[in-house]
C-alpha positions as CSV (number, residue, x, y, z in Angstrom):
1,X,2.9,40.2,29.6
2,X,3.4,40.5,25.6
3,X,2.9,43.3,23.7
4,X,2.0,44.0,20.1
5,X,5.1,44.1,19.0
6,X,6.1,40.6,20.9
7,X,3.1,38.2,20.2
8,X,2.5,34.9,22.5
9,X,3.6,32.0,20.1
10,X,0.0,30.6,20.6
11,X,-1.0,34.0,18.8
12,X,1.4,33.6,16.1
13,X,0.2,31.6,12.5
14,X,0.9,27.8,12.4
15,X,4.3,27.6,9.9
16,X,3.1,26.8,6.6
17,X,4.2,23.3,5.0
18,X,7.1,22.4,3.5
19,X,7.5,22.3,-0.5
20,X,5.0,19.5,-2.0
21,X,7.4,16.8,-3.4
22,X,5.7,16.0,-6.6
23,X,5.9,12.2,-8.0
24,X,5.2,11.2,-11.5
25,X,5.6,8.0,-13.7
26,X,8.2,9.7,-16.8
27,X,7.0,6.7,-19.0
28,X,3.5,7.7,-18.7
29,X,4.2,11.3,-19.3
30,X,6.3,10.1,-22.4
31,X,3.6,7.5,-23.9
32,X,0.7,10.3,-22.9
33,X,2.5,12.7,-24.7
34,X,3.2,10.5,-28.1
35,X,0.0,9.1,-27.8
36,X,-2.0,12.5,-27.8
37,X,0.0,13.5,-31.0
38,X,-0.6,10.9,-32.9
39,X,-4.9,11.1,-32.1
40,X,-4.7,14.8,-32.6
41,X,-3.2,14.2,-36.2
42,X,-5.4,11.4,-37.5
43,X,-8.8,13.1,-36.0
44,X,-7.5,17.2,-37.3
45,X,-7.0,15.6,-40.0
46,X,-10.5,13.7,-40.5
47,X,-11.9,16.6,-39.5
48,X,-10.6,19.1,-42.3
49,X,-10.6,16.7,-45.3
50,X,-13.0,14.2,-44.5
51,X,-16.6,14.4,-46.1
52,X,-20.1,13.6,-45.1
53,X,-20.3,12.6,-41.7
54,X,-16.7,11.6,-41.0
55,X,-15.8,15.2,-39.3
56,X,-18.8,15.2,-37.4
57,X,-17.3,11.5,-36.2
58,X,-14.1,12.3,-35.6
59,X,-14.8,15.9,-33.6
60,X,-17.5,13.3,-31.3
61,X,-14.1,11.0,-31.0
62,X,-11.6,14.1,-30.2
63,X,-13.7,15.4,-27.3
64,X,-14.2,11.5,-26.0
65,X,-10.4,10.1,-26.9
66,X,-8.6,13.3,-25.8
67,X,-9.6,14.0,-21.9
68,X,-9.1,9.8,-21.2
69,X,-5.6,10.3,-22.8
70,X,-5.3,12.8,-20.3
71,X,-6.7,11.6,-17.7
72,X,-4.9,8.5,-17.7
73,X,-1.5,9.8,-18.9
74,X,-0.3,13.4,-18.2
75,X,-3.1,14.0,-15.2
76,X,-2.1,11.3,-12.5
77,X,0.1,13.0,-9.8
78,X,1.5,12.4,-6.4
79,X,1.9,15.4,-4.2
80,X,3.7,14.9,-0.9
81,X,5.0,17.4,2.1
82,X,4.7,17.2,5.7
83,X,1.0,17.1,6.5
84,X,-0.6,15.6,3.8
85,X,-0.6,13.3,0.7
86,X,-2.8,14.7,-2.4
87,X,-3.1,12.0,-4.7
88,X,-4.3,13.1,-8.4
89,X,-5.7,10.2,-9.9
90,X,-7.9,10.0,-13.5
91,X,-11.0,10.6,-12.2
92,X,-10.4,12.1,-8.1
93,X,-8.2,14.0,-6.0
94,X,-7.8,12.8,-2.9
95,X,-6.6,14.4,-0.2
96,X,-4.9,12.5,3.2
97,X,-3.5,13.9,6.0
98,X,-0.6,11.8,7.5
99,X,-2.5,11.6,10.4
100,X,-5.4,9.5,9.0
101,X,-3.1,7.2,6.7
102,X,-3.3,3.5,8.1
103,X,-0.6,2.1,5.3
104,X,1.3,2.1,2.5
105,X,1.2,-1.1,0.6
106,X,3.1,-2.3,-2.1
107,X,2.0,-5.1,-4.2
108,X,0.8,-5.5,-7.8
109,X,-0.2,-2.0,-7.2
110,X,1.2,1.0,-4.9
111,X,-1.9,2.1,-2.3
112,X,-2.5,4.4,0.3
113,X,-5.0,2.4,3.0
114,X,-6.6,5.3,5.5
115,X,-8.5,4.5,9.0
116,X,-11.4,4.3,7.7
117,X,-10.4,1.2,5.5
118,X,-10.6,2.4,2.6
119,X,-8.0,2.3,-0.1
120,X,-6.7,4.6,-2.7
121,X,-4.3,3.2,-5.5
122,X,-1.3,5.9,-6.4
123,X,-1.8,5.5,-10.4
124,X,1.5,8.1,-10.7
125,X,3.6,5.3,-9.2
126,X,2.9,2.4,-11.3
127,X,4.8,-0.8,-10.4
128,X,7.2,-2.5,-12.6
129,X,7.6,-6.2,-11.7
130,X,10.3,-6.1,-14.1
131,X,12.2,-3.5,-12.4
132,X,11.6,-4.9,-9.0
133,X,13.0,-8.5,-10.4
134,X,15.9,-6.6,-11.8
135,X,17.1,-4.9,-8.5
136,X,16.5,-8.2,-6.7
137,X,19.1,-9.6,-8.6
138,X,21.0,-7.0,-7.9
139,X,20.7,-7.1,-4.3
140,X,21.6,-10.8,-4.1
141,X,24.3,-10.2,-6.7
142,X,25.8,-7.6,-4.5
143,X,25.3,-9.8,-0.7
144,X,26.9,-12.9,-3.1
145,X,29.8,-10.4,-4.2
146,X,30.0,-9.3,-0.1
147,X,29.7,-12.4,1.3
148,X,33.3,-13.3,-0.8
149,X,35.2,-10.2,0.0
150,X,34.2,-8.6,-3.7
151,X,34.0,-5.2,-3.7
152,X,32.1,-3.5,-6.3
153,X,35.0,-1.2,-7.4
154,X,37.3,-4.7,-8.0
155,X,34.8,-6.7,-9.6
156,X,34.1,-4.8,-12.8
157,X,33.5,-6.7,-15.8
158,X,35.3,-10.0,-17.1
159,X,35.2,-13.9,-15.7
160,X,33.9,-14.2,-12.6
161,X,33.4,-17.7,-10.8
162,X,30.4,-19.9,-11.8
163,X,28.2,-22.2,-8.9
164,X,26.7,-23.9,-12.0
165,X,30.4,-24.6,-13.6
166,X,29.4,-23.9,-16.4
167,X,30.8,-21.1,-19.3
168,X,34.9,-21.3,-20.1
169,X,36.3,-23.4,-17.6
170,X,33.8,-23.2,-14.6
171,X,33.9,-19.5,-15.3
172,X,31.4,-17.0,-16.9
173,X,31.4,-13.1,-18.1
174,X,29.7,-10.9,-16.2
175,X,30.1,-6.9,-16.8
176,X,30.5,-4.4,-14.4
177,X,27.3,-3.9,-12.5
178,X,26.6,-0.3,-11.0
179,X,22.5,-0.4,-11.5
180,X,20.4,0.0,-8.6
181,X,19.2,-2.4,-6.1
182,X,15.7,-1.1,-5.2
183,X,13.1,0.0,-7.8
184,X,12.9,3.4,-8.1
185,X,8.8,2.9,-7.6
186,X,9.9,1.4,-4.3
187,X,12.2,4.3,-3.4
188,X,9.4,6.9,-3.5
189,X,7.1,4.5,-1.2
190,X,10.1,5.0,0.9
191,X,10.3,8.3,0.7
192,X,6.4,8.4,1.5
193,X,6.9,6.0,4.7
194,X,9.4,8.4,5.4
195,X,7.1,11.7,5.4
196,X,4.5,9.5,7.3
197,X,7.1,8.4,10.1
198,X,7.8,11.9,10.8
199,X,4.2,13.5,10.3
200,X,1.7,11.1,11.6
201,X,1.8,12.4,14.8
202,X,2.3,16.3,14.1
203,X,-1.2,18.5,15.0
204,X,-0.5,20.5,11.9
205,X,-1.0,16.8,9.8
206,X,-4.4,15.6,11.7
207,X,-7.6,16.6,9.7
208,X,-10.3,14.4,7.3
209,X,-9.9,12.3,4.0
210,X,-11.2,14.4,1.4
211,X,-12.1,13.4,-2.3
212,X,-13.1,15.1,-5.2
213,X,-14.4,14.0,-8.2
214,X,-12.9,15.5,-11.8
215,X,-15.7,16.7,-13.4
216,X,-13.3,19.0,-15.6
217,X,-12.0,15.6,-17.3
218,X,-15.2,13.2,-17.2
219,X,-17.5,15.6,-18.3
220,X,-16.3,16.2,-21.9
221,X,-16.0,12.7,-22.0
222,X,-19.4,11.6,-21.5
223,X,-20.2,14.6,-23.9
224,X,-18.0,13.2,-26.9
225,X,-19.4,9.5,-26.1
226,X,-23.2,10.5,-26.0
227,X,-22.6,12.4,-29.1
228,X,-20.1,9.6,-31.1
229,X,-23.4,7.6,-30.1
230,X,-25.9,9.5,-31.8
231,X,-24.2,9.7,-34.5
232,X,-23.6,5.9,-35.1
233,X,-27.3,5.3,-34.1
234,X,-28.9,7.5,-37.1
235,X,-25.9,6.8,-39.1
């Protein structure tokens, strides 16, 4: 028998989730953030010392330019704990609990595919071919390097054998290589198979896809391009 002082742990509140990891691409933050300055200099300052119609333009193309900047550079976010995955795109927020995720798929793009079939792309955590390339070098480098009893300590930089022969003497320079071997865009879709593995089958992460259209960042849009059209059309 329990008493008030001793609830059942049925009775008791579910835990609440762990801390939302929070994933973001740094170079759109960076290029959002440079990019926003240098509209809001050019169109302040069209709209305090222009004449005629050129302020009325250039306010119409602050309130369209400014939210897609936003919306495509500072907004999208990935938001990760043990139950769910919100994904903060330009336009939607979209909500998955691990239970209903299907896949995570890493191509061209990074994309969360739910039971239902439908697929969400994870605009925070772009893909860098370039990157990827890189750490696959890296990672053959490093299993060529093994594979002869190199460590990477007692390589370092300097002449290193050549397969092609060519370079000084069958030999060519390589530097010390300490860089990673995995992209760091594929390290957080490990991290996210990660939380999946572990929360897929949890009751606290079962539940329905949600999404939720950003009306707070298309609507002055649409305002500042209906507007930046009436003023071109009786121009």
């Amino acid at each position: 028998m329990t008493t008030p002082d001793h609830p059942s742990p049925a009775s008791q509140p579910p835990a609440p989730a762990g801390k939302d990891r929070i994933y973001r691409s740094p170079m759109a933050l960076a290029g959002g953030v440079l990019l926003l300055l240098v509209v809001l200099w050019l169109g302040f300052d069209a709209l305090f010392k222009g004449h005629g119609r050129t302020p009325w333009l250039a306010l119409a193309g602050l309130i369209l330019v400014v939210p897609l900047i936003l919306a495509f550079t500072l907004r999208p976010a990935v938001f990760a704990n043990e139950e769910r995955l919100r994904i903060r795109n330009p336009f939607r927020v979209i909500t998955v609990p691990w239970g209903e995720v299907a896949s995570l798929r890493s191509g061209y793009t990074n994309e969360v595919v739910v039971k239902s079939g439908a697929k969400y792309q994870l605009w925070a955590i772009p893909v860098s071919l370039r990157a990827r390339n890189k750490a696959s070098r890296r990672q053959r480098r490093a299993a060529d390097d093994a594979a002869r009893g190199v460590t990477p300590g007692s390589r370092g930089g300097g002449l290193t054998p050549s397969g092609l022969g060519l370079g000084l003497g069958g030999f060519t320079l390589r530097g010390p290589d300490t860089g990673p071997t995995r992209a760091e865009t594929d390290k957080v879709m490990d991290d996210l198979r990660e939380l999946l593995e572990h929360g897929e089958q949890t009751e606290s992460a079962q539940g329905e896809v949600t999404v939720r259209w950003a009306y707070e960042v298309a609507a002055p849009a649409v305002a500042g391009a209906v507007l930046l059209a009436i003023l071109l059309a009786t121009g």
